[in-house]
N, C-alpha and C positions, 0 to 999 in steps of 0.2 A: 487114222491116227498113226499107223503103224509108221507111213513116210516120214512123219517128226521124228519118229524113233529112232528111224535109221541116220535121219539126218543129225540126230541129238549123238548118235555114238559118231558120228564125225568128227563132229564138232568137238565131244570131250578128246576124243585123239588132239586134234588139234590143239586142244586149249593147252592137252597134260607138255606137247612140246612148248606152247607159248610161254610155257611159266620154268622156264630154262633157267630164269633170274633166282627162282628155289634152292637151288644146287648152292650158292654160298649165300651168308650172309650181306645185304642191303645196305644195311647202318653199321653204325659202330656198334661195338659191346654197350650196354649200357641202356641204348634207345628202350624207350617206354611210350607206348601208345595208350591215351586216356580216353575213357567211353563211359558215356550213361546208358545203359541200357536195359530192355526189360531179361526176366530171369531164364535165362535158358540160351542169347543171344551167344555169350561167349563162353559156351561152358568147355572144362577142360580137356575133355574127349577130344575135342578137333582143334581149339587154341593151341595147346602146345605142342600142333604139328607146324601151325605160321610161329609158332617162338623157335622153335628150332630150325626152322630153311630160312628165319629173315635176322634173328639175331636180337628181335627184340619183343621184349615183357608187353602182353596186354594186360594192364590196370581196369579195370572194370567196376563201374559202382551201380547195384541193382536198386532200379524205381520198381514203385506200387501202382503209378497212377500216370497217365499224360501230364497234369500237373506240377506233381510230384518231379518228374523229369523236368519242364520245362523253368521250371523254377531254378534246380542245380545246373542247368545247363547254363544258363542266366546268370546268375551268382559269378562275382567275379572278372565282370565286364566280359565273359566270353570265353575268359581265358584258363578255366581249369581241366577243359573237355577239349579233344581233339574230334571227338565222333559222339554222335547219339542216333539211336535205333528209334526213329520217331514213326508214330504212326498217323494216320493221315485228320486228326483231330488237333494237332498241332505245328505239322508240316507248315504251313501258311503263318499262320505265329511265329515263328522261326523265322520264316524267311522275312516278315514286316520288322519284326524287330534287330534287323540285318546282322540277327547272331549266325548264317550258314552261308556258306559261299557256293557262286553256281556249280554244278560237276562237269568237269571236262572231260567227255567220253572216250576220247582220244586217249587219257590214259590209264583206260581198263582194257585189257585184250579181252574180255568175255563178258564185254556192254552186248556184243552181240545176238548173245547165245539169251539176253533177258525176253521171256515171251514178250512179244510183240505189242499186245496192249497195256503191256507194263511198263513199255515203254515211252516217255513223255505224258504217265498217268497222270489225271488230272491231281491228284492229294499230294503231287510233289513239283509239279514246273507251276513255274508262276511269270508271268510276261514271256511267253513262248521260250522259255529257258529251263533246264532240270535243274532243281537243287537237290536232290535225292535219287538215289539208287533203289529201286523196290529189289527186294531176297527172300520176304513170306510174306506171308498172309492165313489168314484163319479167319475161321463164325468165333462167337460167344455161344454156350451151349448150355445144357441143363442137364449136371452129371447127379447119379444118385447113388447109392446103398440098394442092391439088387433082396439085401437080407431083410431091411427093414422098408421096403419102399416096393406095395404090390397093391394094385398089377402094374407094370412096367409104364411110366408117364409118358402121353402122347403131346400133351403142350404143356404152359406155365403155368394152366388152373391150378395145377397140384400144388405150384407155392401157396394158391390161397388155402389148400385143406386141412379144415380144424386139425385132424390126426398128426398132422406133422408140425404145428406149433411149437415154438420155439428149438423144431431143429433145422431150421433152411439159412440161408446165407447167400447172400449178394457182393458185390464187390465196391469196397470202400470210393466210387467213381462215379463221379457226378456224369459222365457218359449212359450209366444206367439209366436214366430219364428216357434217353432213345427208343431203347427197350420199351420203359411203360409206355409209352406212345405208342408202341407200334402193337403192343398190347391190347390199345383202347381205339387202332384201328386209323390212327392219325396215316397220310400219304406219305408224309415225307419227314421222319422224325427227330429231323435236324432242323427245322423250318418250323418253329410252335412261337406262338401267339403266348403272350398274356395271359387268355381263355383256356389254350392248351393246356399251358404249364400250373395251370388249375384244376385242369383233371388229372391232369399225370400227379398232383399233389394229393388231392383224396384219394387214387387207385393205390398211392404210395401207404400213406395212411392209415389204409385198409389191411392192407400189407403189414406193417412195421410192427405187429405184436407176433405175428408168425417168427420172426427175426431174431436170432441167436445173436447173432453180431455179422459187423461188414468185416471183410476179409480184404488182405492188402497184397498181399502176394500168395503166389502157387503155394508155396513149400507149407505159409500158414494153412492156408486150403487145406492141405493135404493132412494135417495134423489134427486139424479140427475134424475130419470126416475119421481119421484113426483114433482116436479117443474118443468116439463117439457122440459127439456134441452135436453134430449137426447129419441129416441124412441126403437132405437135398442143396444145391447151389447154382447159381449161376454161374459157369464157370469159362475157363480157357482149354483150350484140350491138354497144355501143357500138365495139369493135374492131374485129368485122366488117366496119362501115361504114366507119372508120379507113383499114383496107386494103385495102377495095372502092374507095375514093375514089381512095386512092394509085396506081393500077392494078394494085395485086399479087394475085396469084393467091390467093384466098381461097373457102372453103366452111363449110357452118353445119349441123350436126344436132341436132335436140331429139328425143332419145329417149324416146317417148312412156310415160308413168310412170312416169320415170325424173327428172323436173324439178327444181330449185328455183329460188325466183326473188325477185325483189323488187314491192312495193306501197311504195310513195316517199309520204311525207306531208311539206310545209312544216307547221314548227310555230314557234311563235316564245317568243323567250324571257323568261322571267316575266320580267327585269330588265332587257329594252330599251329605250333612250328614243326608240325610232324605232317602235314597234307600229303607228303611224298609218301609215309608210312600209310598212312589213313587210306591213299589209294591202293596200295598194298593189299591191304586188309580186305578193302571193298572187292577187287577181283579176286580173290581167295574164296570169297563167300561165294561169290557167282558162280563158281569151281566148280566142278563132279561132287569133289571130296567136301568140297565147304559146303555146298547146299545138302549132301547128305549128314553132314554134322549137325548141323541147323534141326533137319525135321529129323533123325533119331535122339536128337535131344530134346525135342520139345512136341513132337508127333504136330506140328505144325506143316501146311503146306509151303514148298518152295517157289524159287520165281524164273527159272532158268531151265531152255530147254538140256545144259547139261547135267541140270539135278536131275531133271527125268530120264536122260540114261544110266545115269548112278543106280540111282533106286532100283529100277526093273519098269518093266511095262503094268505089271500087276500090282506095284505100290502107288505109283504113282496113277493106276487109276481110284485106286481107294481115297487120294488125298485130291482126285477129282484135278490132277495137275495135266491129267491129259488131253481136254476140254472146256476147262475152265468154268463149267456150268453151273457151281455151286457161287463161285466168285461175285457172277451176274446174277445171281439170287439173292446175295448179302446184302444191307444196307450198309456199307462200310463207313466206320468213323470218320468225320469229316469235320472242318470247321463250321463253330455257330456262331451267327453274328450277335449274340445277346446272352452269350455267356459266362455273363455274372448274375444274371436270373437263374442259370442254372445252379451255380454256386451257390447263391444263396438259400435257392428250394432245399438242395441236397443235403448243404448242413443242418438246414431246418428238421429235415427228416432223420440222420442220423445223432444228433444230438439226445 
């Protein structure tokens, strides 16, 4: 692994000259780049190092849910959003409904430096073409209360234990289903029957008195586990870090085989009239400095050999960005062909 390393500080030299075009502003005064994305995507730590080299404001409006997003993205025949940070449950959605336009790699200077099998990932080219930029990825995880949650939880059975009734928490996301499935041992828990989505509905069921409430965003998450409402969740790491920062007593299990997760792509949309900015933005992320923005704002992992020399050798084996072996463990979000069955279990169960 060490040859990527070296290769990865190459390449960030390389890149830190390629982005020359940093040095003055792009646009006029004025320009504004519009984004739906999830929380932590644009936060202001490293945004207002691209507002100030390019001259122009990112506008940012934060989703709860794949839906949620693809729905504002939508709104407006296309046209209130220049970029969205979709993940690969909607990538294809996106692109049938010819809200994204293909990416033309040519002008990113540090398309290069994206690892390899991220490149032309199946959750974003669609007829041998990219519509999307993969820049992280993460598992779904199972964060707890170390004060009130012993001995330390090995899998999900603990959501079912009487003792913590009514303080666990799921995520308002009809994606959660995946999970029960993979729970109840299903292969492939994006591919469920009728019969499936019958067990995945009683295991749910079973479940929903334990349930405090469903959660919609991180920041809720994190407020609910500090006021102590809830002890356990299924959560994003993005939390974790949340309440690791804050000093509260926090802990994180990925139950091995047990995963789902997300592969994050910017893609931009057919009817922007900022695509030039949009590209902009996109190689910024893939950046030394933008992919270390990225995962210390969201302790998610990155998608670019030059995040991994940003970081260090020793971060980047923690977020498993040095071999990718977690990645190929995850079931990662993907599309379902019958998902308005899923829609309608979901609401059934949180109603």
């Amino acid at each position: 692994m060490w040859h990527r390393v070296a290769i990865a500080v190459l390449l960030s030299c390389l890149s830190f000259c390629s982005m020359g075009w940093l040095a003055a502003p792009a646009q006029a005064a004025g320009c504004t780049l519009t984004a739906i994305v999830w929380e932590g995507y644009t936060d202001p730590s490293f945004t207002q190092t691209f507002e100030e080299q390019t001259g122009c404001t990112v506008k940012a409006t934060y989703a709860g849910s794949s839906d949620e997003m693809f729905a504002k993205f939508r709104a407006g025949g296309g046209r209130n959003y220049d970029l969205i940070s979709a993940s690969g449950d909607i990538t294809e959605r996106l692109y049938q409904a010819g809200l994204v336009r293909p990416i033309d790699a040519s002008q990113l200077d540090n398309y290069s430096a994206v690892f390899d099998s991220f490149q032309n990932g199946r959750w974003n080219t669609f007829d041998g073409q990219p519509y999307g930029v993969t820049f992280a990825w993460g598992p779904n995880v199972l964060i707890y209360n170390p004060e009130a949650v012993s001995p330390p939880p090995a899998s999900w059975d603990v959501l079912f234990d009487p003792e913590y009734a009514g303080k666990i928490t799921l995520p308002d996301n009809p994606m959660t289903i995946a999970d029960v499935a993979l729970w109840l041992g299903k292969p492939d828990p994006y591919d469920l029957t009728s019969e499936d989505l019958a067990e995945v509905k009683a295991k749910l069921l079973e479940l929903r008195p334990q349930i405090r409430k469903f959660w919609a965003t991180a920041g809720e998450l994190a407020n609910l586990f500090q006021s102590g409402e809830v002890v356990l969740a299924h959560a994003w790491p993005l939390t974790y870090q949340q309440l690791d920062e804050a000093g509260f007593p926090v802990g994180s299990v990925s139950p091995k085989g047990k995963l789902t997760g997300w592969t994050d792509s910017w893609m931009i949309a057919q009817r922007s009239p900022n695509a030039d900015v949009a590209y902009e933005w996109i190689d910024y992320i893939l950046s030394g400095p933008g992919q270390k923005g990225v995962i210390e704002a969201t302790g998610y992992s990155g998608a670019t050999e030059l995040g991994t020399a940003e970081i260090g050798a020793e971060r980047a084996k923690e977020l498993f960005m040095d071999d990718l072996s977690l990645h190929a463990q995850i079931n990662m979000w993907q599309s379902v062909k019958n998902y308005d069955e899923w829609v309608q279990l979901w609401n059934e169960i949180r109603s």
